[in-house]
Biopython code that builds the backbone (N, CA, C, O; Angstrom):
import numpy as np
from Bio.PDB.StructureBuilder import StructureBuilder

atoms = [
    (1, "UNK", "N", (84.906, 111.366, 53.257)),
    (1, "UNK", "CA", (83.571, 110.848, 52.999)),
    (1, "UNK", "C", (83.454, 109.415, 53.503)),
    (1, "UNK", "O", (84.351, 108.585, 53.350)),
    (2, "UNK", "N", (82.287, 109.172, 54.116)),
    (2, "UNK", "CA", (81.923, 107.734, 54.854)),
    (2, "UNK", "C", (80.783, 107.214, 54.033)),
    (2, "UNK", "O", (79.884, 107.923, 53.582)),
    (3, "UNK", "N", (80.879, 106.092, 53.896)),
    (3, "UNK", "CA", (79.876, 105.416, 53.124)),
    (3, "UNK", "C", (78.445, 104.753, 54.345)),
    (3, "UNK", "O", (77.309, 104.420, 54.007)),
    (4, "UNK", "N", (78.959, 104.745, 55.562)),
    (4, "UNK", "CA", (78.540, 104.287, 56.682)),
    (4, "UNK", "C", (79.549, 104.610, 58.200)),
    (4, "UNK", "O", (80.765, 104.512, 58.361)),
    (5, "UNK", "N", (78.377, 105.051, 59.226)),
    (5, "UNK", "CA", (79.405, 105.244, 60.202)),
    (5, "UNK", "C", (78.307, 104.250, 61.479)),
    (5, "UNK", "O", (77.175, 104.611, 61.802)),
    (6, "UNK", "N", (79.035, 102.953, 62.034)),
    (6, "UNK", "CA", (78.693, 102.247, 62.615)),
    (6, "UNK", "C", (79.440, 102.974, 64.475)),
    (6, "UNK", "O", (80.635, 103.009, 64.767)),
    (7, "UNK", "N", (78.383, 103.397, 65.294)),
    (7, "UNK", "CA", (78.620, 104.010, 66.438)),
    (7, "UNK", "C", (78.050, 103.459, 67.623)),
    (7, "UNK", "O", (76.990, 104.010, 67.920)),
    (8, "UNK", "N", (78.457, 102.430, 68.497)),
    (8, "UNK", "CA", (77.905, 101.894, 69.328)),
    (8, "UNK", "C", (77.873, 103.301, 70.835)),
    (8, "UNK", "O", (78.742, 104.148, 71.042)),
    (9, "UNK", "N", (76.699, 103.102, 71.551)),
    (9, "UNK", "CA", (75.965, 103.790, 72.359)),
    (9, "UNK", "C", (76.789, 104.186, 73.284)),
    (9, "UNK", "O", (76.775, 105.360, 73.655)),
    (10, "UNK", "N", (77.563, 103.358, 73.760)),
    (10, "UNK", "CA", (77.942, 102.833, 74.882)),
    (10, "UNK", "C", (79.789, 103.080, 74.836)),
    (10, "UNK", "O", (80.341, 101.983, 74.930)),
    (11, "UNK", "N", (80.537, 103.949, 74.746)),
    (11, "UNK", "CA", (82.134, 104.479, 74.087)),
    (11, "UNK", "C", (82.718, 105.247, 75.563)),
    (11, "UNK", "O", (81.992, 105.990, 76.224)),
    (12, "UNK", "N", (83.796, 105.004, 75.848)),
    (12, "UNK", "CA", (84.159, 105.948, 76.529)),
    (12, "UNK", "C", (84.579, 107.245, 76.064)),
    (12, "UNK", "O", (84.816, 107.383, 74.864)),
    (13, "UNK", "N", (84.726, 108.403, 77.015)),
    (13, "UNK", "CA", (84.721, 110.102, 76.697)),
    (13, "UNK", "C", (83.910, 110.249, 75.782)),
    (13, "UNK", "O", (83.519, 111.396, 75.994)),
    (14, "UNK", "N", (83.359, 109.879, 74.875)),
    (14, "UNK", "CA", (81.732, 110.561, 74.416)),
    (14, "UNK", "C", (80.919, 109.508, 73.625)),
    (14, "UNK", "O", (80.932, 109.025, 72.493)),
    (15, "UNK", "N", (80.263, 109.394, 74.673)),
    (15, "UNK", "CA", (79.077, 108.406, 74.148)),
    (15, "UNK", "C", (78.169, 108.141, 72.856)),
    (15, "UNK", "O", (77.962, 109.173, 72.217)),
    (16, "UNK", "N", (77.821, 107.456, 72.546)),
    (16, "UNK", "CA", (77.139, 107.045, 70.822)),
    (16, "UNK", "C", (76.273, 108.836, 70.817)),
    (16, "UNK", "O", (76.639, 109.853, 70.228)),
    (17, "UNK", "N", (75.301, 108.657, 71.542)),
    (17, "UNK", "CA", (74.428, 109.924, 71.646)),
    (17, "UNK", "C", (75.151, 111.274, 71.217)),
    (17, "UNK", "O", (75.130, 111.950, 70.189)),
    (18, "UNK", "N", (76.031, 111.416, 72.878)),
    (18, "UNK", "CA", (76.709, 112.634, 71.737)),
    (18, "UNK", "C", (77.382, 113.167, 70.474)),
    (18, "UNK", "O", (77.191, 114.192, 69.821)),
    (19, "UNK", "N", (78.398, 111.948, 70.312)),
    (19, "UNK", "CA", (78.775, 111.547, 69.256)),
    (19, "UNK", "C", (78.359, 111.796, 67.394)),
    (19, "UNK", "O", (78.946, 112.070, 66.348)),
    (20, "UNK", "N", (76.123, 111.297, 68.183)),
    (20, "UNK", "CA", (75.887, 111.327, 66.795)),
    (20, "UNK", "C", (75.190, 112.620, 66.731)),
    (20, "UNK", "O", (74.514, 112.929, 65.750)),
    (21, "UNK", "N", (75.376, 113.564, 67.997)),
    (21, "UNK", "CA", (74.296, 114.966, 68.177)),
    (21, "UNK", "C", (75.328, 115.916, 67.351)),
    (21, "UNK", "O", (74.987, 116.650, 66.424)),
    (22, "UNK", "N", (77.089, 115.720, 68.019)),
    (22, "UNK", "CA", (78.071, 116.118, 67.041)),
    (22, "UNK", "C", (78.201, 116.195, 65.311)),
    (22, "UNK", "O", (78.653, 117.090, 64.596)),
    (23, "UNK", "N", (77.699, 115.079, 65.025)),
    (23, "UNK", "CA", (77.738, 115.030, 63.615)),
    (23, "UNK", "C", (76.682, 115.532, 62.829)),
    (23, "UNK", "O", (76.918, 116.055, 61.740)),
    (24, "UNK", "N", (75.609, 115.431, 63.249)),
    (24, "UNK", "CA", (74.392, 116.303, 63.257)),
    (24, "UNK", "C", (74.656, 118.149, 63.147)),
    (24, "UNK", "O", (74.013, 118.771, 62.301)),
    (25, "UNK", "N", (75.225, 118.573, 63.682)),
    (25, "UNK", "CA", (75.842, 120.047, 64.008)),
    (25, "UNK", "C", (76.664, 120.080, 63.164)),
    (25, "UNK", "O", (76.399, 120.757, 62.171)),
    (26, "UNK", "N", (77.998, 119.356, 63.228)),
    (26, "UNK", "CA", (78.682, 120.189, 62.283)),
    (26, "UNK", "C", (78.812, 119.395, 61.085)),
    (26, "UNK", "O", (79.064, 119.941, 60.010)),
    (27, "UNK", "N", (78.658, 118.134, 61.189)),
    (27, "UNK", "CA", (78.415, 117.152, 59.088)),
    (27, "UNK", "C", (77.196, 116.881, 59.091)),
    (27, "UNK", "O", (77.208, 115.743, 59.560)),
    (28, "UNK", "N", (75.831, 117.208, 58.835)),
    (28, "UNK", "CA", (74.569, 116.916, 59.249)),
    (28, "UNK", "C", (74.235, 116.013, 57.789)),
    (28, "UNK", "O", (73.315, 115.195, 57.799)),
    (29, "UNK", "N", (74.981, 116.219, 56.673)),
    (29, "UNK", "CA", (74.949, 115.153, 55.456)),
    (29, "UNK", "C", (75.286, 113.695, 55.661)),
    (29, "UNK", "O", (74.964, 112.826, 54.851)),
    (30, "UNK", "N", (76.073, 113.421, 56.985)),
    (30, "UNK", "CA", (76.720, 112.061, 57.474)),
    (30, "UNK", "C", (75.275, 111.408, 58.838)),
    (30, "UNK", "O", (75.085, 110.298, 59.336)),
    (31, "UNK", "N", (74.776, 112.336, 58.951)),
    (31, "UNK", "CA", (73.892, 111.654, 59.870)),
    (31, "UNK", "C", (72.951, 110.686, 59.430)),
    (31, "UNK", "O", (72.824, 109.655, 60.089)),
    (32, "UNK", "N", (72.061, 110.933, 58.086)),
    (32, "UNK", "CA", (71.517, 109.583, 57.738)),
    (32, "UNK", "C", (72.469, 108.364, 57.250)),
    (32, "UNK", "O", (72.028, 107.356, 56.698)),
    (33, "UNK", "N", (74.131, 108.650, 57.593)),
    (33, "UNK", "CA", (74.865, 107.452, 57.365)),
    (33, "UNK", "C", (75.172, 106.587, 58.231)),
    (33, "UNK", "O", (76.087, 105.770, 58.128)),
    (34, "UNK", "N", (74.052, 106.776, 59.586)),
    (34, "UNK", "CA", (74.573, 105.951, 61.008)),
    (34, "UNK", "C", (73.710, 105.085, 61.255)),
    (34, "UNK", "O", (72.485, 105.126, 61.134)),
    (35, "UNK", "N", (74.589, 104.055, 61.711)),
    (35, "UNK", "CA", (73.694, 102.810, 62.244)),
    (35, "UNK", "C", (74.399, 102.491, 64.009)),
    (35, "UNK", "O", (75.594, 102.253, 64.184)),
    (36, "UNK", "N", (73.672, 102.537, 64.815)),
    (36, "UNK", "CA", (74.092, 102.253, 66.132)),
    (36, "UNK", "C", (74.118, 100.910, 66.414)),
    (36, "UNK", "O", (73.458, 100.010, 65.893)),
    (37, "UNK", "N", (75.173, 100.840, 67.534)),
    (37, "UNK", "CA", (75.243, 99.087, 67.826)),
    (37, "UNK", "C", (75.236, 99.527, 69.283)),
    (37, "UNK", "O", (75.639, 100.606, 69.716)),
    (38, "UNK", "N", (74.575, 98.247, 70.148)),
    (38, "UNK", "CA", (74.564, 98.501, 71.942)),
    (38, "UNK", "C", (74.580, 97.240, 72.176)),
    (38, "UNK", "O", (74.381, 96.461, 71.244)),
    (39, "UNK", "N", (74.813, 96.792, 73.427)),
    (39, "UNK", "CA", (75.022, 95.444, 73.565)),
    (39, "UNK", "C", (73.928, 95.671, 75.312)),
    (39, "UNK", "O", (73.686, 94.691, 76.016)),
    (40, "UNK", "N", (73.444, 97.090, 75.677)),
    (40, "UNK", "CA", (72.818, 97.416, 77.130)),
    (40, "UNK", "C", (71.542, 96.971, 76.706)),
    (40, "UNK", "O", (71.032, 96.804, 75.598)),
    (41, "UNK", "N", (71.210, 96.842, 77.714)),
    (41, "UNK", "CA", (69.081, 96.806, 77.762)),
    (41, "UNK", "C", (69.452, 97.938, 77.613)),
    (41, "UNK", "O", (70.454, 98.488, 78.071)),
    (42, "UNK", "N", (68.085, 98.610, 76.499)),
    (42, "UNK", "CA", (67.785, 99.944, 76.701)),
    (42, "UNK", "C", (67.010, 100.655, 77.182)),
    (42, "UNK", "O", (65.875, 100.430, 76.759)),
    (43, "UNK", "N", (67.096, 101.795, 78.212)),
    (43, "UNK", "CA", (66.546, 102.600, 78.877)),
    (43, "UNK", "C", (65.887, 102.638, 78.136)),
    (43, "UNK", "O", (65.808, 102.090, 77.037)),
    (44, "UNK", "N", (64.757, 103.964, 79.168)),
    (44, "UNK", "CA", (63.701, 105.272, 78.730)),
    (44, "UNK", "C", (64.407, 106.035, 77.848)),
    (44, "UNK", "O", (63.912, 106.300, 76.753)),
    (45, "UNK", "N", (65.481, 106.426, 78.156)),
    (45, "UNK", "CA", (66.031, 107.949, 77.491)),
    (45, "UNK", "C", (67.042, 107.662, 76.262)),
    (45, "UNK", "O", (67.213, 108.269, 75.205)),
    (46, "UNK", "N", (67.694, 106.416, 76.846)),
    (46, "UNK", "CA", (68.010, 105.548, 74.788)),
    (46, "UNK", "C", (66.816, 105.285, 74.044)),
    (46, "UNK", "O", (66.631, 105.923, 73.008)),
    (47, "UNK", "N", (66.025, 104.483, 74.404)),
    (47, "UNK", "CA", (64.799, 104.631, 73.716)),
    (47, "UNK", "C", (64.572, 105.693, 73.218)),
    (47, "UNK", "O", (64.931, 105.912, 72.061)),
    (48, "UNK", "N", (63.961, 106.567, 73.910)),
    (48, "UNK", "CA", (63.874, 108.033, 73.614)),
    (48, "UNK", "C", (64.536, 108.778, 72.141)),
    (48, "UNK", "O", (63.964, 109.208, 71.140)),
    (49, "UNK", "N", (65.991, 108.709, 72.519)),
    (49, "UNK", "CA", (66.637, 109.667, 71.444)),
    (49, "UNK", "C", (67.099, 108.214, 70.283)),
    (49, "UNK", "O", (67.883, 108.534, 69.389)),
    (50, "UNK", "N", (66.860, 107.439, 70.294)),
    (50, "UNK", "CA", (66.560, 106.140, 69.280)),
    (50, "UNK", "C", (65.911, 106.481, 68.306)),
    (50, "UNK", "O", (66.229, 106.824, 67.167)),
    (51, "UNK", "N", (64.197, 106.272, 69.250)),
    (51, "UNK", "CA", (62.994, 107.038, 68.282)),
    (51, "UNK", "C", (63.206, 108.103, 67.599)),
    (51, "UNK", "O", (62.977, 108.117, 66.390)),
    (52, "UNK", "N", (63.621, 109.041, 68.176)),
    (52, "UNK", "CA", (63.493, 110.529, 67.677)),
    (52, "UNK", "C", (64.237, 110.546, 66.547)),
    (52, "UNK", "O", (63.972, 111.256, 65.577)),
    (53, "UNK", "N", (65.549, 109.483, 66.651)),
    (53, "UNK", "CA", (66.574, 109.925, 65.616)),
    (53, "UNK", "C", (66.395, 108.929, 64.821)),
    (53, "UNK", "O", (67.451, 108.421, 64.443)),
    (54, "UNK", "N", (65.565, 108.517, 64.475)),
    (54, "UNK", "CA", (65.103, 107.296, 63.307)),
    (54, "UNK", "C", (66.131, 106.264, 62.686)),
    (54, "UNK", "O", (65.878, 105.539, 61.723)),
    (55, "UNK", "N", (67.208, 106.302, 63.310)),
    (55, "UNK", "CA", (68.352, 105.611, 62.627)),
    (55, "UNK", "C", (67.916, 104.232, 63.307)),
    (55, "UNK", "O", (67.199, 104.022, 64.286)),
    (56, "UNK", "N", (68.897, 102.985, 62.070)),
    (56, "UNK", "CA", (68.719, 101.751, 62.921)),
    (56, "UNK", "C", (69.698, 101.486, 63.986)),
    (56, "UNK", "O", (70.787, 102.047, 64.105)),
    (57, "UNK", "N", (69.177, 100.526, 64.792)),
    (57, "UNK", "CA", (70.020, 99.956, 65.868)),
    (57, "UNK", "C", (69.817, 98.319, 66.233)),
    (57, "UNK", "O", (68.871, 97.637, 66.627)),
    (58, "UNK", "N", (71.372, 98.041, 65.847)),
    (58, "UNK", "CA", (71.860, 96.420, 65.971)),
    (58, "UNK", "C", (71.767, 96.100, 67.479)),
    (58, "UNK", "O", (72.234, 96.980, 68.203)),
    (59, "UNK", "N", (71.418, 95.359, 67.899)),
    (59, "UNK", "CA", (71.197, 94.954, 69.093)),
    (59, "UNK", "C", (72.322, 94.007, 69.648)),
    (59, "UNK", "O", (71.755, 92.931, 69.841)),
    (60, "UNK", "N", (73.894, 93.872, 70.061)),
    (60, "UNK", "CA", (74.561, 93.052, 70.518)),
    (60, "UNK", "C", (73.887, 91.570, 71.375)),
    (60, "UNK", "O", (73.356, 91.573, 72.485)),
    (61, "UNK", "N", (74.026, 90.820, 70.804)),
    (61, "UNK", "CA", (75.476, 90.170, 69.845)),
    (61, "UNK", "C", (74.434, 90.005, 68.588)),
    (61, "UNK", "O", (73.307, 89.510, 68.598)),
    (62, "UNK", "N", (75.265, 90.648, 67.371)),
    (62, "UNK", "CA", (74.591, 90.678, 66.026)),
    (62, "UNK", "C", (75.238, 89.083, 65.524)),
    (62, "UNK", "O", (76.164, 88.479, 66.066)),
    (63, "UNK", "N", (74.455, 88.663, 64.366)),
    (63, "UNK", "CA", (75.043, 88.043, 63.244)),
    (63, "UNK", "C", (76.109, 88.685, 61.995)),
    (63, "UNK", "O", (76.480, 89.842, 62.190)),
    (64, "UNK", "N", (76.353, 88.349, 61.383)),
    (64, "UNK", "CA", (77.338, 88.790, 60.075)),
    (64, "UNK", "C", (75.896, 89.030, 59.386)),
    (64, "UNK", "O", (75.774, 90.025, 58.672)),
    (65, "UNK", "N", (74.901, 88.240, 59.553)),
    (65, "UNK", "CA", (73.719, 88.602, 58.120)),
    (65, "UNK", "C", (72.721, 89.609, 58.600)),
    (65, "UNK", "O", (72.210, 90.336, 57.748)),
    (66, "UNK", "N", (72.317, 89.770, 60.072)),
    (66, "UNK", "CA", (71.654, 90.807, 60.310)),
    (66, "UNK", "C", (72.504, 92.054, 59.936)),
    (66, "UNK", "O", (71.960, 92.915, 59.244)),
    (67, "UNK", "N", (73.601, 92.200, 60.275)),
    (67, "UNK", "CA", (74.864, 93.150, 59.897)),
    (67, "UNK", "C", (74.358, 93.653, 58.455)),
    (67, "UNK", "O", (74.025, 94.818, 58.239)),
    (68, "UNK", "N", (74.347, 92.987, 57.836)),
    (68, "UNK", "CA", (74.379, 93.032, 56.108)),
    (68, "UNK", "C", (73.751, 93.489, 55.786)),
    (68, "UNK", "O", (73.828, 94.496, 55.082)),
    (69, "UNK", "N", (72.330, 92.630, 56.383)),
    (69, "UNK", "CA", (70.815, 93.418, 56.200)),
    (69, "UNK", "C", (70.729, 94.993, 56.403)),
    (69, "UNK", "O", (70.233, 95.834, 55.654)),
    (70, "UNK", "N", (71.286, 95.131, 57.499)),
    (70, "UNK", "CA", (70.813, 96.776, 58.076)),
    (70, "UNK", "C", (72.220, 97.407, 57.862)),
    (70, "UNK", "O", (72.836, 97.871, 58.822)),
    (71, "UNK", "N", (72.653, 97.420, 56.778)),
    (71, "UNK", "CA", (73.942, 98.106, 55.761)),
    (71, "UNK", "C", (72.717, 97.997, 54.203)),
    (71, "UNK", "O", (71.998, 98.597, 53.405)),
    (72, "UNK", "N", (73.076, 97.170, 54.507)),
    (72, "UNK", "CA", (72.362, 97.038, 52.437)),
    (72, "UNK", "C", (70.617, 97.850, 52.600)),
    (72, "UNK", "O", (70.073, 98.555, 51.749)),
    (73, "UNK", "N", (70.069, 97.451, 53.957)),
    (73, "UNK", "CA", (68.612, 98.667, 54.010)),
    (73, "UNK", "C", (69.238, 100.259, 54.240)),
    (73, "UNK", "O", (68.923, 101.174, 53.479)),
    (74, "UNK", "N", (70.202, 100.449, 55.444)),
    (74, "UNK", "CA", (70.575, 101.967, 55.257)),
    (74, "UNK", "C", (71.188, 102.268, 53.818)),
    (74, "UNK", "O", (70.701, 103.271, 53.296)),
    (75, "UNK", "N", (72.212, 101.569, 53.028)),
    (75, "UNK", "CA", (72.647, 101.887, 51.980)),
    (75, "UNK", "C", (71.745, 102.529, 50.953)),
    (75, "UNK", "O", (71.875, 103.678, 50.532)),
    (76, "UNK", "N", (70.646, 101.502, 50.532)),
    (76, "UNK", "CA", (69.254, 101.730, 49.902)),
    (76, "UNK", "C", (68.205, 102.797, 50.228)),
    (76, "UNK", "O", (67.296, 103.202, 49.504)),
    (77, "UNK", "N", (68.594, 103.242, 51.739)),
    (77, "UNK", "CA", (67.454, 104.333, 51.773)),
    (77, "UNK", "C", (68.280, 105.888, 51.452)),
    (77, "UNK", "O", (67.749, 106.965, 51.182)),
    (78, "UNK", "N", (70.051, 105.502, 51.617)),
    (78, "UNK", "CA", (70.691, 106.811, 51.190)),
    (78, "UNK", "C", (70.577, 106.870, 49.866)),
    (78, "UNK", "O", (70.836, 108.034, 49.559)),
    (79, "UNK", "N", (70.370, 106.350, 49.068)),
    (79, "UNK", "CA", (70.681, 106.450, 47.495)),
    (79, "UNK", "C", (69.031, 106.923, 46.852)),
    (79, "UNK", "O", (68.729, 107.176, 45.685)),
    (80, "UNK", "N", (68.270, 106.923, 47.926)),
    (80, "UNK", "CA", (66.730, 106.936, 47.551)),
    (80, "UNK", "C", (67.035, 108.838, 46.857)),
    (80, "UNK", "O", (66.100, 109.476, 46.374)),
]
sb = StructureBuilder()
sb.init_structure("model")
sb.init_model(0)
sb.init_chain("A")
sb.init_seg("    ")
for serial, (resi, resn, name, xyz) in enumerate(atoms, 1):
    if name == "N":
        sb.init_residue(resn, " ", resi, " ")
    sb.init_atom(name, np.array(xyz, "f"), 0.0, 1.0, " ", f" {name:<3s}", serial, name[0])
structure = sb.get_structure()
């Protein structure tokens, strides 16, 4: 069990995307536990599956307090 799974976009052999399409399929209870980190401009098609997948995303180079923030808001909306 994960309390949070922090998955940046951008990984070699399988990228944030697939990564979080994986967990979706086979732990689909862990998917509202993700927060993405990218450090790229983002495309059309990150954009894209961003939106769709409503999760937040830290924008590289984060702070320690934006960090916090968007842990303690995902934390708060899992416990809803």
């Amino acid at each position: 069990d994960y309390d949070l799974i922090l998955i940046d976009i951008r990984t070699p052999v399988m990228n944030g995307k697939e990564f979080y399409r994986h967990i979706k399929e086979g732990h689909s209870r862990l998917a509202d536990k993700v927060i993405f980190t990218t450090g790229d401009v983002i495309g059309g098609k990150t954009k894209s599956f961003l939106e769709q997948g409503g999760r937040p995303c830290l924008m590289k180079p984060f702070t320690p307090n934006e960090l916090k923030t968007v842990v303690r808001e995902t934390l708060r909306q899992i416990k809803k």
